[in-house]
C-alpha positions as CSV (number, residue, x, y, z in Angstrom):
1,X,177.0,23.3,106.7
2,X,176.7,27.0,105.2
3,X,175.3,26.9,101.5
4,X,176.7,29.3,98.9
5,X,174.2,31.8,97.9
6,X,173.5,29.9,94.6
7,X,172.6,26.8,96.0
8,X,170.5,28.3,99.0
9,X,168.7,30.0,96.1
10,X,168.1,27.1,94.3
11,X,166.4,25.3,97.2
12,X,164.8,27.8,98.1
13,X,162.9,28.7,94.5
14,X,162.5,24.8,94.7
15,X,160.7,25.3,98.1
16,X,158.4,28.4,96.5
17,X,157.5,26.3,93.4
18,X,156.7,23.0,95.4
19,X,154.5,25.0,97.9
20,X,150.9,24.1,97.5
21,X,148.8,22.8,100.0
22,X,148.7,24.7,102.7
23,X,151.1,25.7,105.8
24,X,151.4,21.6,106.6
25,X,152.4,20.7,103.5
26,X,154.6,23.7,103.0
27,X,156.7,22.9,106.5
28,X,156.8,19.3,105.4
29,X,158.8,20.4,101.9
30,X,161.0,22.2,103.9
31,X,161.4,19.8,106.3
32,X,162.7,17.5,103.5
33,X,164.5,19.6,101.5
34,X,166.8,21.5,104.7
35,X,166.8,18.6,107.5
36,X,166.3,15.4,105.7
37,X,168.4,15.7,101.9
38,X,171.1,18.3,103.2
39,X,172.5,18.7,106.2
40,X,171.5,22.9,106.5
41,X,169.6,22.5,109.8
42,X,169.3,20.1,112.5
43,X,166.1,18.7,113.9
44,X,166.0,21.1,117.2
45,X,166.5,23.6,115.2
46,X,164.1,23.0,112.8
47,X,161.3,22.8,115.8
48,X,162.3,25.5,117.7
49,X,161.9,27.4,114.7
50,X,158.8,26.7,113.6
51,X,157.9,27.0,117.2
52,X,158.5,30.7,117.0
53,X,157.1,31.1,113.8
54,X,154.0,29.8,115.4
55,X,153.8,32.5,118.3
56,X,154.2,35.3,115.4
57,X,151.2,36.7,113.4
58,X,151.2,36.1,109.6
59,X,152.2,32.8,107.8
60,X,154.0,30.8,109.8
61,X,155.4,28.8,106.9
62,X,156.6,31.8,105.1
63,X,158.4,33.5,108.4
64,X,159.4,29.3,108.8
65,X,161.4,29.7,105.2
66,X,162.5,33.1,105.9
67,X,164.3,32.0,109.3
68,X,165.7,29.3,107.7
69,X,167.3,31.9,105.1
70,X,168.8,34.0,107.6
71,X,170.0,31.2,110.1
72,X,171.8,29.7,106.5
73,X,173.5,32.9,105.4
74,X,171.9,36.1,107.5
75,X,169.8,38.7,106.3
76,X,170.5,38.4,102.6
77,X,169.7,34.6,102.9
78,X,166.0,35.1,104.9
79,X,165.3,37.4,102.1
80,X,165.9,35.4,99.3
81,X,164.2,32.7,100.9
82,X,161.3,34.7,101.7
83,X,160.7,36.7,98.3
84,X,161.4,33.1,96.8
85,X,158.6,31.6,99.2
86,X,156.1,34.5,98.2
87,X,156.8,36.2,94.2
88,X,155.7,33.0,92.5
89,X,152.4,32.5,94.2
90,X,151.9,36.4,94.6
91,X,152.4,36.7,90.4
92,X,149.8,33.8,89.9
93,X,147.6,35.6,92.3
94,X,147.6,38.9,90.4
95,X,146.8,37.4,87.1
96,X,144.2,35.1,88.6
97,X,142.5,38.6,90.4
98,X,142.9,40.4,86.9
99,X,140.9,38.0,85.4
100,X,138.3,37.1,87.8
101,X,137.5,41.4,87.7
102,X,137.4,41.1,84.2
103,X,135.3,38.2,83.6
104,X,134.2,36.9,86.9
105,X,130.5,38.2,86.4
106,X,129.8,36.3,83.4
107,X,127.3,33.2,83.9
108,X,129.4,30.3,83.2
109,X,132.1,32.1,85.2
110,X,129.9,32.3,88.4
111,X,129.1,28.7,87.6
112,X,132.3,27.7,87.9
113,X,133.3,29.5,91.3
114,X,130.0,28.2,92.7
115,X,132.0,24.6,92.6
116,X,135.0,26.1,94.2
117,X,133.0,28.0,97.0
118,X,131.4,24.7,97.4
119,X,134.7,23.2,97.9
120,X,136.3,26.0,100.1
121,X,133.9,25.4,102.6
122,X,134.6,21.8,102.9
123,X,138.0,23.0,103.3
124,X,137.6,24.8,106.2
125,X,135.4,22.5,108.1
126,X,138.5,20.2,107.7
127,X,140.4,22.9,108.9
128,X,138.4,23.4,111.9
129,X,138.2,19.4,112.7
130,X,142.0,19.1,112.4
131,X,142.8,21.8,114.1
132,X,140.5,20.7,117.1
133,X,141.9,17.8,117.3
134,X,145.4,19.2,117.3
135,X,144.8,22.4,119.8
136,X,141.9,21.4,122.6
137,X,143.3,18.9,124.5
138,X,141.7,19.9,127.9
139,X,138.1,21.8,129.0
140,X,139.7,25.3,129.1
141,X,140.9,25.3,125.6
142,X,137.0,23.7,124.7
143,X,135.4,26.7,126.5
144,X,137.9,29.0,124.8
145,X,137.4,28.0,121.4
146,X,133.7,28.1,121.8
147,X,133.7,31.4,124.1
148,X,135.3,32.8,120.6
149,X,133.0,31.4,118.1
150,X,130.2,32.8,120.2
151,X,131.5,36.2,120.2
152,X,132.3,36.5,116.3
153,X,129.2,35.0,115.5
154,X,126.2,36.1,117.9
155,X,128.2,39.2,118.9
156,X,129.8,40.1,116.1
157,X,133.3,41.1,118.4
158,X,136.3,42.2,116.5
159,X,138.6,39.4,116.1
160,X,141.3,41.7,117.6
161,X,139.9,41.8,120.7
162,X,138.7,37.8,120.9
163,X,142.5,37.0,120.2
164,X,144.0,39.6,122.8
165,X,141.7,38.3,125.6
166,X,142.6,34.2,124.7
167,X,146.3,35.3,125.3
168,X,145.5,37.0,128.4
169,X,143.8,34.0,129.6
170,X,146.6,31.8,128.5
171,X,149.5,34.4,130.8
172,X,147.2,33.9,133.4
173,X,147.2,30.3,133.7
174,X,150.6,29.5,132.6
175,X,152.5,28.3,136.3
176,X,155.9,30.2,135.5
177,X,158.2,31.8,133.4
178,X,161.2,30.1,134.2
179,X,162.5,28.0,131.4
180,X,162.0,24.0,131.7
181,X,164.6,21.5,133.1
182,X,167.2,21.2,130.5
183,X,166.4,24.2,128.3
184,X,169.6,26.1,127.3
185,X,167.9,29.7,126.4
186,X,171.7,31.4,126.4
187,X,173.0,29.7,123.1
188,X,171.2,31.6,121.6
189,X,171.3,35.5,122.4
190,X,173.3,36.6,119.7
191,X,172.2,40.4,119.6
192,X,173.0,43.4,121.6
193,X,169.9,45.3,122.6
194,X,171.1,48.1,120.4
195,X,171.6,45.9,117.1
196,X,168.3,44.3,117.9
197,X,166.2,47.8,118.3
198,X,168.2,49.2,114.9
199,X,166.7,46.1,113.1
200,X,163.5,47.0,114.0
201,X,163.7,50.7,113.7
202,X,164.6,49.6,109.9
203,X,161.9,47.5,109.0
204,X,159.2,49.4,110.4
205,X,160.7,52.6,108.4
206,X,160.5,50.1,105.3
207,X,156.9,49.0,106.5
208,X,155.1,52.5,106.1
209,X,157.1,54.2,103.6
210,X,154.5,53.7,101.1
211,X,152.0,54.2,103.3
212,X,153.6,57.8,104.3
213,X,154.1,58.3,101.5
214,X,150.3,57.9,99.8
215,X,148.9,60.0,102.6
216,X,151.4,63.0,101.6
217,X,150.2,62.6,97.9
218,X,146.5,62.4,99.3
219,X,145.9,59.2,98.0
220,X,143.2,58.7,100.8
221,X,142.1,55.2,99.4
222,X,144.9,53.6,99.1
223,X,146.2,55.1,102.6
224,X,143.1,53.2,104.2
225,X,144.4,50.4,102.0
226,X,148.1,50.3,103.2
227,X,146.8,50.7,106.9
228,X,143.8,48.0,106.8
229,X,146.1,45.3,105.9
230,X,149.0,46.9,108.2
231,X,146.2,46.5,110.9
232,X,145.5,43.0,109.6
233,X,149.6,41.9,109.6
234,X,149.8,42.7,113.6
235,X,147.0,40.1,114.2
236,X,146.8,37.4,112.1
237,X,147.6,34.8,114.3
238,X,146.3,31.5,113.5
239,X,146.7,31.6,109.5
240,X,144.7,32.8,106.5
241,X,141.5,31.0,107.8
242,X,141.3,32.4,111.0
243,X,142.6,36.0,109.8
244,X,139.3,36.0,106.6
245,X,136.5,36.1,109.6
246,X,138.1,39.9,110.4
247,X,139.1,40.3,106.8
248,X,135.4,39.6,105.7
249,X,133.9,41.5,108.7
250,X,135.6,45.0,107.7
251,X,136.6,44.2,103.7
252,X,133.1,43.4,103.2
253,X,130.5,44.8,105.7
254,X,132.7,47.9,107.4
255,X,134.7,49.3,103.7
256,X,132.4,47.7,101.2
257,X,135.3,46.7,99.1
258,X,133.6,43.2,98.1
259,X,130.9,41.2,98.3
260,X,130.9,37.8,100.7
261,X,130.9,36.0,97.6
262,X,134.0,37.7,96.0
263,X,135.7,36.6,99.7
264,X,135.0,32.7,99.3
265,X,135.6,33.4,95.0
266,X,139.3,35.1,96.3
267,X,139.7,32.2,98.9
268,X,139.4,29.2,96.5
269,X,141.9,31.1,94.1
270,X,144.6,31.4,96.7
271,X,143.9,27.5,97.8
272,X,145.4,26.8,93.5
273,X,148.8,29.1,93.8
274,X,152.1,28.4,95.5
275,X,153.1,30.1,98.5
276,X,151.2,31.0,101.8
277,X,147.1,30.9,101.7
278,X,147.4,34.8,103.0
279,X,147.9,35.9,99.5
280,X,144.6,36.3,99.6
281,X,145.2,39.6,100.6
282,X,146.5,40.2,97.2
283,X,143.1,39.5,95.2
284,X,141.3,41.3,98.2
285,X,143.7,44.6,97.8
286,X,143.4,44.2,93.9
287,X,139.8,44.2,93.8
288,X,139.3,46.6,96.7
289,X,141.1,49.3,93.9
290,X,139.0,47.6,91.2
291,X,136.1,48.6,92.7
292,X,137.3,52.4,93.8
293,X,139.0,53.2,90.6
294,X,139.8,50.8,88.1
295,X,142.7,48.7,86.7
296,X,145.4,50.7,87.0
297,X,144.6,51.3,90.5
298,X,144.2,47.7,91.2
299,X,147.4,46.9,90.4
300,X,149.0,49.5,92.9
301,X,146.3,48.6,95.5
302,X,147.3,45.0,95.4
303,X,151.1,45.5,95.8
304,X,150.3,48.3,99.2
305,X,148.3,44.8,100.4
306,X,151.3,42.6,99.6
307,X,153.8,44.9,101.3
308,X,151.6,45.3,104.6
309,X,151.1,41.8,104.4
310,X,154.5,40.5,104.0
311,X,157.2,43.4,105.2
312,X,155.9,42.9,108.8
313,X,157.0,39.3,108.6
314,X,160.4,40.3,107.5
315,X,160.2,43.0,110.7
316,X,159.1,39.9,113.1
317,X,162.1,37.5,111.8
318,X,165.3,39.7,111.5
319,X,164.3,41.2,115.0
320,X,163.7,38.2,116.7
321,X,165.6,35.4,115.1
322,X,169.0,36.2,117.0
323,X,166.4,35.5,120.2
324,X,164.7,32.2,119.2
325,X,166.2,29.8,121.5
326,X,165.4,31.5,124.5
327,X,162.0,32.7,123.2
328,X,160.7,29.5,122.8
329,X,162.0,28.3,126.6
330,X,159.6,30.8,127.6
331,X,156.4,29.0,129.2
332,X,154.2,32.3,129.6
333,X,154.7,32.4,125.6
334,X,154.3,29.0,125.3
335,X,150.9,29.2,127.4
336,X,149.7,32.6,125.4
337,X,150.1,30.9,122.1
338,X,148.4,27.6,123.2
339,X,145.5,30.0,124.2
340,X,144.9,31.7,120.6
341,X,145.5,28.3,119.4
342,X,142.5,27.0,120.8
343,X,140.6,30.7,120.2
344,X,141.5,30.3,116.3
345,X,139.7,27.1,116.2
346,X,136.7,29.1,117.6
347,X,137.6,31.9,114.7
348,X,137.5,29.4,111.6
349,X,134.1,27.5,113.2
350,X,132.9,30.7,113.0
351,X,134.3,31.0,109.4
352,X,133.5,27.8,108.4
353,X,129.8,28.9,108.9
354,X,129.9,32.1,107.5
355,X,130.7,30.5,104.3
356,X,128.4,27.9,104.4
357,X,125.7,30.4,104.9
358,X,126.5,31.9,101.9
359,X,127.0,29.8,99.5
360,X,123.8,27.4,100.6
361,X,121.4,30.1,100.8
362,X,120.9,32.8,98.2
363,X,120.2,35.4,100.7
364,X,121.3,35.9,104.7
365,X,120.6,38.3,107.0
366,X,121.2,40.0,110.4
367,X,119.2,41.8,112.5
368,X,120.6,45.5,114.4
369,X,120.7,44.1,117.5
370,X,123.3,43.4,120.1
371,X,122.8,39.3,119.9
372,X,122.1,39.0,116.5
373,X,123.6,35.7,114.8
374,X,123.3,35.8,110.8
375,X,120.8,33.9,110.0
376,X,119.3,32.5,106.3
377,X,116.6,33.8,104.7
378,X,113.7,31.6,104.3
379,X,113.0,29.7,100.5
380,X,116.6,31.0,99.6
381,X,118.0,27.6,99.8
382,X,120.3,26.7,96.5
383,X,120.4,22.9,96.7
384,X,123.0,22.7,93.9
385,X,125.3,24.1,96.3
386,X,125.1,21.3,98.7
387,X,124.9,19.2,95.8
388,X,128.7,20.0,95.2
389,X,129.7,20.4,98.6
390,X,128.6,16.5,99.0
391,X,130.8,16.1,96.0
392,X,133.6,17.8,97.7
393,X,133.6,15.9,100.8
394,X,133.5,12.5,98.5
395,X,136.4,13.7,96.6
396,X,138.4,15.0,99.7
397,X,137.0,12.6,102.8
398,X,136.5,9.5,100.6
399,X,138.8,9.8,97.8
400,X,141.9,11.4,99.5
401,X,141.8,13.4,96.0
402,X,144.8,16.5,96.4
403,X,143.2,19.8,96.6
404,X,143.9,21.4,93.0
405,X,142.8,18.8,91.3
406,X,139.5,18.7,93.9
407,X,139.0,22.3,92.6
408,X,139.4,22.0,89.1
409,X,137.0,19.1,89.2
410,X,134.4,21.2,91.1
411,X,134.6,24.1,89.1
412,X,133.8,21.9,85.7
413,X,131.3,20.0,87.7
414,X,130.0,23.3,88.5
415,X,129.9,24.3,84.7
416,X,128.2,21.3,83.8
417,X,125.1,21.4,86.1
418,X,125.1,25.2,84.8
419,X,125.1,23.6,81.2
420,X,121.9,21.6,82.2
421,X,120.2,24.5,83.9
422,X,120.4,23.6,87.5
């Protein structure tokens, strides 16, 4: 069945507005709304979908609702579905970012997002634990998770580089490259070679424009800008937790844009709006221009961050989606993504303790040295902040409480103990 355009863009807003909770929660909402109440897309194509979308960098629920849109009613459709999927969240973001650089050094303020950092890193430990059990099913994918998390973390290796290698090691082992017994990759070539090169010739024009076009007005800053987060959109695999360990590593220590704190404050924000978890990106591009030149230049430094966050994803889809059927009959793929699978859980261990360094201990360092794991300073210890992660983990572990309503409850318990001088 083939929607009219009014209707696919009334599901599809429906989707945007319902999608809180992270990339599970988001497929599961689309499942519903496109397999299960109308008959828009079958089951197999459904899976093999999101089985592309899961060999792609970026959001995978995002390029998920994008495919959708252009499988429905072509290009037009996978771009009203995937604006839909992204403006409401990204317009929450911006005013959330405005505020936080406006008010978010105030005391009560900081009280609050101590609650929330408190909670984020409960959040990604359950992250981590689901996504073990999910990804390392046998001893390689063990050794390659924690191969990763001991090169992030003692060797401070560009995540790049720890996610290239994991593929490689994945090629390598797969058996073959000859599709499975009863795969039917054909079905599904619907592009010339020439119509699909012209699709990508487009959207990579469309992806640096803008950032052509700052570096012919000189706009140095927000050139870096456009071509940080350009870097950042080729190799997010894994999602927005596994993609903040590089963010962090050259937002905060290599361009000095924030503070680790400001990470985990920009984190927990993202965790309340619709849309993907990588609108993160957002606050980090709006605060980045906070920081070099003020509120006016915020605002433009925030939208180069969401276009060289989100344009590439458009690139990936209408290139690819005339392919997907035989793409995902490829084992070698198959065995590559498996591989940074079990490298990203590695990645967001590594995360997971980043955070929890700094929001425990008031002060972390790192010694200039090849192997030199961060490490806590001695006496800095802030035992309010396990105080509230244990209250976190009750809420989340114990009392299966949803995740917004865990954060607001955080960030007044966080005011309260402020209140009593703790």
């Amino acid at each position: 069945m083939t929607p009219d355009l009014s209707n696919l863009t009334r599901v599809f807003a429906r989707i945007g507005l319902m999608s809180f909770g992270g990339p599970a929660a988001q497929i599961a909402v689309m499942h519903r709304e496109l397999v299960e109440d109308r008959p828009w897309l079958t089951e197999r194509q459904f899976l093999n979908a999101l089985s592309f979308c899961m060999l792609l960098p970026g959001p995978e629920a995002m390029q998920l609702c994008t495919y959708a849109g252009w499988r429905l009613r072509g290009v037009r459709g996978g771009l009203i579905a995937g604006l839909l999927f992204v403006l409401p969240g990204a317009a929450v973001m911006l005013a959330l970012a405005y505020a936080y650089a406006r008010w978010g050094q105030v005391p009560l303020v900081e009280a609050l997002f101590l609650g929330v950092k408190a909670t984020v890193v409960i959040v990604v430990i359950q992250a981590v634990l689901r996504l073990a059990r999910k990804t390392l099913q046998t001893w390689v994918h063990w050794a390659i998770a924690l191969a990763s998390f001991i090169a992030l973390y003692a060797f401070d290796a560009p995540f790049p580089l720890v996610i290239l290698i994991a593929a490689m090691v994945g090629v390598i082992g797969a058996p073959t490259d000859h599709p499975p017994p009863g795969a039917a990759p054909k079905a599904a070539q619907k592009a010339t070679l020439p119509q699909t090169l012209r699709q990508a010739a487009l959207w990579l024009m469309l992806w640096f424009m803008p950032i052509g076009l700052a570096y012919i007005l000189g706009a140095d800053s927000l050139t870096a800008i456009g071509l940080f987060f350009s870097k950042l959109a080729v190799v997010s695999f894994g999602g927005a937790y596994a993609v903040l360990a590089y963010m962090a590593q050259e937002a905060v220590t290599t361009h000095g844009w924030l503070t680790p704190a400001q990470m985990m404050d920009g984190l927990g924000l993202a965790e309340t709006t619709p849309g993907p978890l990588i609108l993160v990106t957002e606050f980090v591009g709006y605060m980045a221009g906070h920081g070099l030149s003020g509120p006016v230049f915020a605002l433009v430094a925030a939208a180069m961050a969401l276009w060289a966050t989100f344009v590439p994803c458009f690139l990936w889809i209408f290139t690819a989606a005339p392919h997907v059927e035989w793409l995902t009959t490829r084992p070698r793929l198959t065995a590559a993504l498996t591989a940074i699978s079990a490298a990203v859980v590695g990645v967001i261990a590594n995360l997971s303790l980043w955070f929890a360094l700094h929001v425990f201990f008031r002060q972390v360092t790192r010694a200039d040295a090849l192997f030199a794991p961060s490490l806590p300073v001695a006496g800095s210890l802030n035992p309010t902040a396990i105080l509230l992660a244990g209250a976190a983990a009750m809420l989340l572990f114990r009392l299966r409480m949803s995740l917004p309503l865990t954060l607001a409850v955080m960030a007044t318990l966080g005011a309260g103990l402020h209140r009593l001088g703790l």
